[in-house]
N, C-alpha and C positions, 0 to 999 in steps of 0.2 A: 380498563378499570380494575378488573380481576389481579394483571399482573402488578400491578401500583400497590393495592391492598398489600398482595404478600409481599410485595420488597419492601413495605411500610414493617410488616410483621417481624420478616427475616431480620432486617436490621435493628429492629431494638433487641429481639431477641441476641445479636452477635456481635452488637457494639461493643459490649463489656471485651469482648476478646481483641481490640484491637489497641495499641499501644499509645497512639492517637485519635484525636476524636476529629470529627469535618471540620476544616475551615471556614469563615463564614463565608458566606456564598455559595457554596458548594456542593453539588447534588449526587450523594453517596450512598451506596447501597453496600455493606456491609456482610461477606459472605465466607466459610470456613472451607478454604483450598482443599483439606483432606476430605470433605464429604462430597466435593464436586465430582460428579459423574458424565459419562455420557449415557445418553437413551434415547432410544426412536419411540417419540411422542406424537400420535397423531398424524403417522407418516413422513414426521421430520424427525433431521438428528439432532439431538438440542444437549449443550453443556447446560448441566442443569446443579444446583445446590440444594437438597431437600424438593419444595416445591415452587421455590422458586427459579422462572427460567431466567439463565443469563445470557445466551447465546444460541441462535437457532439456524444451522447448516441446512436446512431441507434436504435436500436426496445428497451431502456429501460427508458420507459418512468419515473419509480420510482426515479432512480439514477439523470436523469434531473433534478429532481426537489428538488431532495435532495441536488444535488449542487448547484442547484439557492439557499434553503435555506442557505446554509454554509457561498457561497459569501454575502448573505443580513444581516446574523448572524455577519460578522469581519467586514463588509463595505468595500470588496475587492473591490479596483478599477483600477487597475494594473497588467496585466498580463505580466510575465515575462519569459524571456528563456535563457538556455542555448546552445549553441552549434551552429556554422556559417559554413556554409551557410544553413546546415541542423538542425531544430530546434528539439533537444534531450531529454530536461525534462523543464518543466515547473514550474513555481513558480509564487508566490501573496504576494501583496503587498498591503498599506491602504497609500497611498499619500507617498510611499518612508519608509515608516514605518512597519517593521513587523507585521503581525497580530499577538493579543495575543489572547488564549484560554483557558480554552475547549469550546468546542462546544458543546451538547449533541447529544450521538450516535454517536459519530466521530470515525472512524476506523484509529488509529493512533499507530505508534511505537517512542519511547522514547528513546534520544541516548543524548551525552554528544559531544555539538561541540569543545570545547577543543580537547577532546581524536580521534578528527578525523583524519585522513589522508588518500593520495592516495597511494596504492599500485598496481604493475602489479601482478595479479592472473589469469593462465590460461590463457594469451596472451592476458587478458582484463585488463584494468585499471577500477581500481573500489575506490569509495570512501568509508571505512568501519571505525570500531570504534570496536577494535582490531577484533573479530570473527564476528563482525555483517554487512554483508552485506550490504548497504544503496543504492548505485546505480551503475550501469553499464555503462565503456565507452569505445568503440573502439579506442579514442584519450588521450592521455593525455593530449593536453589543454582545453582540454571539461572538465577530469576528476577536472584537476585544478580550473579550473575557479568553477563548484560547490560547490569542498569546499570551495572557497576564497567567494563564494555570503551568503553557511551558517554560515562562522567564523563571516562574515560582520554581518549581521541580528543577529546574535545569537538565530539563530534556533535550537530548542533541542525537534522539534514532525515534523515526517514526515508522511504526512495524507493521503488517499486512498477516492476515491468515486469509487466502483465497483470493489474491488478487486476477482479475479485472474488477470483478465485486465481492471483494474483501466481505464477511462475515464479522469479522473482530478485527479492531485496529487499536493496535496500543501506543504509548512511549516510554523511552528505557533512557536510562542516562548510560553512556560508552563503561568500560569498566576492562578487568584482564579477560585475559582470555577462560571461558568458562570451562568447570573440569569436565571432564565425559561426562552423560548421566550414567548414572546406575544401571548396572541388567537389573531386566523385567523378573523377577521372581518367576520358575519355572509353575507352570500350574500342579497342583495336587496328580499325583500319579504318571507325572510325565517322565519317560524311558525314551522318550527316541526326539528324533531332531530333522525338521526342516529346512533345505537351508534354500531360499531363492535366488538367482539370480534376475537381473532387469538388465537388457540387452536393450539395444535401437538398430535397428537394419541387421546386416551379417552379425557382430560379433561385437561389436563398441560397447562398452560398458557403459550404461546412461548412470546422468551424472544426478545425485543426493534423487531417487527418487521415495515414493511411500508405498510400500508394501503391505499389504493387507490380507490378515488372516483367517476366515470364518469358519466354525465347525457346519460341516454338510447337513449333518440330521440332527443335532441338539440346539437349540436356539440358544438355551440357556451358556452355554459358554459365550464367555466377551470374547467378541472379535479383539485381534492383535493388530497396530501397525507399528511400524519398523522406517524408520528415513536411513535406512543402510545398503550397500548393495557390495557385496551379496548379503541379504537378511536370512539371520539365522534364528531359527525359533524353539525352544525346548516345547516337546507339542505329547499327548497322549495317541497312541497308537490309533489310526480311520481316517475318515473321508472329511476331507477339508477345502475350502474353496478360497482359493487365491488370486490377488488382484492388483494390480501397480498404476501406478499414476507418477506423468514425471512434467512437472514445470505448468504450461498452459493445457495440456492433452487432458482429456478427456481420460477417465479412469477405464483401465482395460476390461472387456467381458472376463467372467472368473473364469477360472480353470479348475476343473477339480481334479485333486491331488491325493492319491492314498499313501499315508503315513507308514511307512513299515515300523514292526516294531522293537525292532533295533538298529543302531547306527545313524547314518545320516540320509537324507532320502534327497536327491540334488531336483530342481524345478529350473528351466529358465521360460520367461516373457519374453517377449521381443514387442514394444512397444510400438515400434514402426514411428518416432519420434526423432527427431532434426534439431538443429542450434542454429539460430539465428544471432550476429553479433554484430551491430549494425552503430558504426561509427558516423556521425555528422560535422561538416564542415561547413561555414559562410564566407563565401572566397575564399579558398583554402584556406583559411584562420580554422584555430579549434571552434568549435562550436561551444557555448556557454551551456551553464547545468540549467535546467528549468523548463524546457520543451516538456508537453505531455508525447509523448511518441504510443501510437498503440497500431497495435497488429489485430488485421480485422481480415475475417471472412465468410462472403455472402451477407455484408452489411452489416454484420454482427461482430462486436471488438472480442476479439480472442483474450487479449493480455494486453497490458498498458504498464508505462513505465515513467520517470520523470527523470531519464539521467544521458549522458553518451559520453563510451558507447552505451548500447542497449544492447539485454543480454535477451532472450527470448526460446523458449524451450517450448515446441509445438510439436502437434500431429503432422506426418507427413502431407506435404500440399502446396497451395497456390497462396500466398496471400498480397493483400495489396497495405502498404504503410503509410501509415498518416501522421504528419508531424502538425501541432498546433504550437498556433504562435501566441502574440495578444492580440485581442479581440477577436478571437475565433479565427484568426485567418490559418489557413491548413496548405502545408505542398505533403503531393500524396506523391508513393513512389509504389507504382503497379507491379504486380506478375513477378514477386519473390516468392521464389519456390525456394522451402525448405525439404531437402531429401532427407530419409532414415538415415540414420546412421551418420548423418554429415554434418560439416559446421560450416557454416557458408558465412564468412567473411568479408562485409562491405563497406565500404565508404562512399559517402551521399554529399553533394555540394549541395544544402538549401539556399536558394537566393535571395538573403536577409542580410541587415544588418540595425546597428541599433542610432538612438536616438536620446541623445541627453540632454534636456529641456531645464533652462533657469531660467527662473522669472525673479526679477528685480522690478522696485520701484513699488508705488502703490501700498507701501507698509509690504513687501514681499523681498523675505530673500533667505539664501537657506539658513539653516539655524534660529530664523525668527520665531521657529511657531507657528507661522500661518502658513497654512496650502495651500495654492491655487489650484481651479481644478484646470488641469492640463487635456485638452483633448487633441486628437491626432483625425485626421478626416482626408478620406478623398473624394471630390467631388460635392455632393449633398450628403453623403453615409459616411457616421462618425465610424471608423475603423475600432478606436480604443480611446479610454479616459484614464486619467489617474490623478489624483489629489496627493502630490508630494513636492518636495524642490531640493534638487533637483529631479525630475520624474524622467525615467528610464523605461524607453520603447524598446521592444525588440520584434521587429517586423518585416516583411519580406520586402524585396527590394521594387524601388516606384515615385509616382508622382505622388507630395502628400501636402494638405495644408495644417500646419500646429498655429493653437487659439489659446488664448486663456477662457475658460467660459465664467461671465458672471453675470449671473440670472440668465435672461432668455437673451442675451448677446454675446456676440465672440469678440475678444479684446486683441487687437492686436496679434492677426494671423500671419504668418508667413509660411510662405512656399520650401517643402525639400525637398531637394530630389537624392534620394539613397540607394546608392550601386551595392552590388551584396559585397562584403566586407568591411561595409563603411562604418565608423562610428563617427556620428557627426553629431558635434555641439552646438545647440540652438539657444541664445537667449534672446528673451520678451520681454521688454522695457515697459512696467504697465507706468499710464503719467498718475500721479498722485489724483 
């Protein structure tokens, strides 16, 4: 209730500074990008504007600060939401106006808002872009309203700060290529220079990590971070404590570093961090965009992806891969070990292929406007549903029966049996 008040405050306070006002419908919070900070509140790191919070990292500090840069990088001044009374995904905006990008180091996936729409998958409403998963809703006017805010914008990159669990997620419309940013402004009194390097195993250069820079005994100085390698920092002569982080890994214990006070003073990390790059095939066919692929260990998902290949940057170790399909079906691929310093290159046959359901008859056929709802079932357990025409499965290979469901009966099911690489075409004749 507390944060509502002030975002109620902040925004009449900082409407007047924006060039456009909200759309109707539209749940906007109104905030001035040059006052946004970072600060450890409460023992979280939170992007915060005055007193109101926008963003809260808990113990990671690097990610705070990477998304203070991002919002100071597009001039985001507008923090937007979907979903009433419960706020569901978030989005940004520059005075009513799309941001456009890239940003560098932006962890972003690339989708066509044309080609979107809402489908029910698996009792969820989801917004996807045929196979590619985009976002999850228990509602469908949640689900709607997303896509009707990305057709609006014409967003076509959906972006991540901290993914497996993202802290901030925005959308940018594509654009050139963005110019470097700016050097940091050297701090007051600074004579001498830091420069890090971020290593993985022996001597490999890890690749776009966040370098991060604390004063050992003053609190009061802001920490630095840096997505360079090697990062180089104009710094005031003492004890400093330094610390990197690359991809899914866990942020390295500090080091402390004493600043001489002239010249440059060299530091290297060595991460102990690995690349995973992990191609998927269905009967040797390419495999389609849209699998969630996540790298998980000790039961816990490290990193998650929606693409292949899949790129994946971890701690040195064991992990085991899980590809999901529709309706939750998962082939796991066990006991990938990523070494330091290594990039371990693989190709995975999932035993899947897809499924393209048309239903005719009944007042049904594509382009009419109405949807049946399509479900896919083996045995008694519906595998997956979807309400579209034509509706497209993509599921592991097997014995399966497809239904039209209306009400509590199935209309005309029939039997398929799908070898992995198959794309098989099914149509349902409903009788009037």
């Amino acid at each position: 209730m507390l944060r509502i008040l002030l975002a109620a405050v902040v925004m009449a306070i900082l409407a007047a500074s924006c060039s456009a006002g909200p759309a109707p419908g539209e749940d906007i919070i109104a905030f001035d990008p040059a006052r946004t900070e970072v600060r450890q509140l409460e023992g979280h790191w939170k992007v915060v504007c005055g007193d109101l919070w926008l963003l809260d990292f808990g113990d990671r500090e690097a990610q705070a600060r990477q998304a203070l840069r991002i919002i100071r990088h597009y001039g985001l001044n507008q923090q937007c939401f979907v979903g009433s009374p419960a706020r569901i995904l978030s989005y940004y905006l520059v005075s009513g106006q799309a941001p456009v990008g890239p940003c560098e180091g932006e962890d972003a996936i690339a989708f066509d808002p044309a080609r979107c729409e809402v489908r029910l998958i698996g009792g969820h409403w989801k917004v996807v872009q045929g196979d590619l998963w985009l976002i999850d809703f228990t509602r469908e006017v949640d689900a709607r309203q997303a896509l009707q805010m990305i057709q609006r914008y014409e967003f076509n990159y959906m972006c991540f700060v901290g993914r497996p669990d993202p802290r901030m997620t925005y959308f940018r419309r594509g654009g050139p290529p963005a110019a470097p940013a700016p050097a940091t402004p050297p701090p007051a009194g600074a004579t001498a220079r830091l420069r890090v390097t971020v290593v993985e195993g022996a001597r490999a250069p890890a690749v776009r990590p966040v370098v991060t820079v604390r004063h050992a005994e003053d609190a009061a100085v802001t920490p630095v971070s840096l997505n360079e390698n090697p990062a180089e920092f104009p710094l005031r002569p003492g004890p400093y404590l330094v610390s990197a982080h690359v991809g899914s890994s866990p942020e390295t214990p500090q080091h402390r570093v004493t600043v001489a006070p002239t010249g440059v003073t060299e530091h290297t990390i060595n991460t102990a961090t690995g690349t995973l790059e992990l191609t998927l095939t269905a009967g040797g066919r390419p495999f389609p965009r849209g699998p969630v692929i996540q790298l998980r260990a000790g039961g816990a998902i490290v990193a998650a992806v929606s693409e292949s290949p899949a790129r994946f940057q971890a701690a040195e170790g064991t992990y085991l891969v899980r590809v999901q399909l529709d309706g939750g079906q998962v082939f796991e691929i066990p006991d990938v070990r990523i070494g330091a310093g290594e990039v371990l290159r693989r190709t995975v046959d999932v035993p899947s292929g897809r499924m393209i359901v048309t239903v005719t008859g009944g007042g049904y056929a594509p382009g009419s406007g109405r949807f049946p709802m399509v479900e896919v079932r083996q045995g008694d357990r519906m595998v997956t549903a979807l309400a579209d025409n034509p509706a497209r499965f993509y599921v592991l290979a097997g014995e399966y029966t497809v239904a039209v469901r209306e009400g509590d009966r199935l209309v005309r099911p029939q039997s398929v049996t799908l070898r992995a690489g198959d794309e098989q075409a099914v149509t349902i004749t409903v009788a009037p």
